[in-house]
N, C-alpha and C positions, 0 to 999 in steps of 0.2 A: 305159628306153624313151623314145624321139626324140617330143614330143609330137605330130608329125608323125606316127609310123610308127602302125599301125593292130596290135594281139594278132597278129594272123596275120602280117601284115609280119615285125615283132618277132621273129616263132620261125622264122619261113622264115631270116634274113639270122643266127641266135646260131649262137655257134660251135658248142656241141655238136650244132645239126642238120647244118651244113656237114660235121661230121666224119666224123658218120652215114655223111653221104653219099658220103661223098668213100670210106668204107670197105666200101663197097657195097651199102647201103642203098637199097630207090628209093622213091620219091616215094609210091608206094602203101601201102608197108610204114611209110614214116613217118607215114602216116596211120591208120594199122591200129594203129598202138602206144596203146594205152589200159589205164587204170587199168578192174577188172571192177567191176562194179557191185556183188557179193557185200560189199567191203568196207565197205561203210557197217556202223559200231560199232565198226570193230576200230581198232587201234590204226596208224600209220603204217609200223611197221615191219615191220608181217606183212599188209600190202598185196599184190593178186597182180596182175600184168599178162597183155597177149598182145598177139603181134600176126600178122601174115598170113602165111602161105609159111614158108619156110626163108630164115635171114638169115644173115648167118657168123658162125660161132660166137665168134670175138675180140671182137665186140659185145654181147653178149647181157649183160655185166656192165653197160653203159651202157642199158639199156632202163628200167630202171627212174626213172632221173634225165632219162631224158628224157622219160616220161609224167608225171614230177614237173611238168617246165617245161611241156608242154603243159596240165598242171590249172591249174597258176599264173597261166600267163599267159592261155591262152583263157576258164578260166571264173571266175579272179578271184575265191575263195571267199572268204568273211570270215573275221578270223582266228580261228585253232585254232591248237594243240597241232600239230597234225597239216600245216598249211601251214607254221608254223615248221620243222616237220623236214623238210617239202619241201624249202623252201630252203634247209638246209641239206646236204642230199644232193646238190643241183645246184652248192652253193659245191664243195664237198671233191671231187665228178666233175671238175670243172672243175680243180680244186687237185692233184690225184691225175693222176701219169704211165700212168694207164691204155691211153690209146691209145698212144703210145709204146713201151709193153710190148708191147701185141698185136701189133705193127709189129714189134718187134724177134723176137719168138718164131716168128711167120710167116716171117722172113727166115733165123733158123737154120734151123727147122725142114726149108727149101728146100735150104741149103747141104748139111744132115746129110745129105739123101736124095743126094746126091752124092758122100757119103766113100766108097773103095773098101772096100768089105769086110774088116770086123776092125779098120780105124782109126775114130778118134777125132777127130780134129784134121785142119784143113784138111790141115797139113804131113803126113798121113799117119803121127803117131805111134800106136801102141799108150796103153792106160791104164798099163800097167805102165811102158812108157819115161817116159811124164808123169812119173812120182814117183821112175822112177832119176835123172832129170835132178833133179830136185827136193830129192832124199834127198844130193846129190853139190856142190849148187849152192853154191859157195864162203860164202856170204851165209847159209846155211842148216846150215853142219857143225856149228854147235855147240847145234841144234836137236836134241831127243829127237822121237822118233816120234810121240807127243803133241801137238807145238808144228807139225808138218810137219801133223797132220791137218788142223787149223784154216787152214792154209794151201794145202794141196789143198782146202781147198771152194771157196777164191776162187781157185783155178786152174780147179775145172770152171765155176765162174760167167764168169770172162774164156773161156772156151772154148765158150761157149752152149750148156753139157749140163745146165742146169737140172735141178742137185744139188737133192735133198731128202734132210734124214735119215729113215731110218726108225725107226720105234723096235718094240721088242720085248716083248710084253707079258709078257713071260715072264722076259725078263733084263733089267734098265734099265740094266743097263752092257755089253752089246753093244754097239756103237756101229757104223753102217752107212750108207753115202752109196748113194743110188737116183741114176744118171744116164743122161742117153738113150746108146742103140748100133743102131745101122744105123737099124731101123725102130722098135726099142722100148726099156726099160729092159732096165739092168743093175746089180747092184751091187757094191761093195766094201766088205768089213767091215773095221776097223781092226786083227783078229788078224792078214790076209789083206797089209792095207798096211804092219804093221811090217814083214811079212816081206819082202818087196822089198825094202825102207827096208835093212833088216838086210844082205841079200844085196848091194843096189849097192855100201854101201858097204864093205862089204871086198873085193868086187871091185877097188873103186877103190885099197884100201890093197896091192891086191895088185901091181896095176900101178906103183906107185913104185919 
């Protein structure tokens, strides 16, 4: 802080309020953001917050680091345990591509709502095309169905379908990828993807 600038000055002009704002935050709701009073004795990490209205939801992971810097900086507590872990929540928000993220999944999210029905992919592919191209791709033949799954995950991540595995409480060797289609999830199980894998390429061997 500028020995000139005044607590309030200070948190009006730091970047994490600017970003708030700039992500639709307004000016009332940054001020609605506080730590409840309930936590006095508990520990930092299970601190609760609030704040005013409905805010968008890609922020709501950043509310807590920014009632951090408002405790910090406006009321300047002595130190604790607990203003140490402040600041360190405000270092790592800050360190962390969190907004970025939320930016980048608001921007698929939009595109997805635009795929024609059944596709996947701007270009209008199918999942199954994904992995015939995949299972066929010269760089890739002397991969097993195994070594191509590790490699479809980072095709649905380059392809903003924010893959997740699922797992199965019932069989830990199922193996299953969750990723978005039209408006919601779908998945693919690995018994489901050799099978493509399997079919492209003898199709392919068929065609020589």
């Amino acid at each position: 802080m500028a020995a000139t600038e005044t607590p309030s000055q200070y948190l009006e002009s730091h970047y994490l309020t600017r970003e708030l704002a700039r992500l639709g935050v307004t000016d009332e709701q940054l001020q609605g953001m506080r730590f409840r009073s309930s936590n006095q004795g508990r520990p930092f990490s299970r601190w609760s917050y609030t704040w005013l209205g409905k805010i968008p939801s890609h922020v709501i992971p950043l509310v807590k680091a920014y009632c951090a810097l408002k405790w910090l900086v406006l009321e300047n507590p002595p130190y604790s345990r607990d203003k140490e872990d402040a600041w360190q929540l405000v270092a790592e928000t800050m360190a962390a591509p969190t907004l970025a993220i939320g930016e980048r999944a608001r921007d698929a999210q939009s595109k997805r709502a635009k795929k024609p029905r059944g596709k996947i992919t701007d270009d209008g592919e199918t999942i199954d095309q994904v992995i015939q191209k995949l299972a066929v791709n010269p760089q890739c033949r002397r991969d097993t169905a195994k070594e191509l799954w590790t490699r479809f995950w980072h095709l649905l991540m380059e392809k903003d379908l924010d893959p997740k595995e699922v797992e199965d409480p019932e069989n830990a060797e199922k193996r299953t990828y969750a990723y978005d289609f039209k408006n919601g999830r779908k998945e693919m199980t690995f018994r489901r993807f050799q099978c493509v894998v399997s079919k492209a390429r003898a199709e392919k061997r068929k065609s020589r």
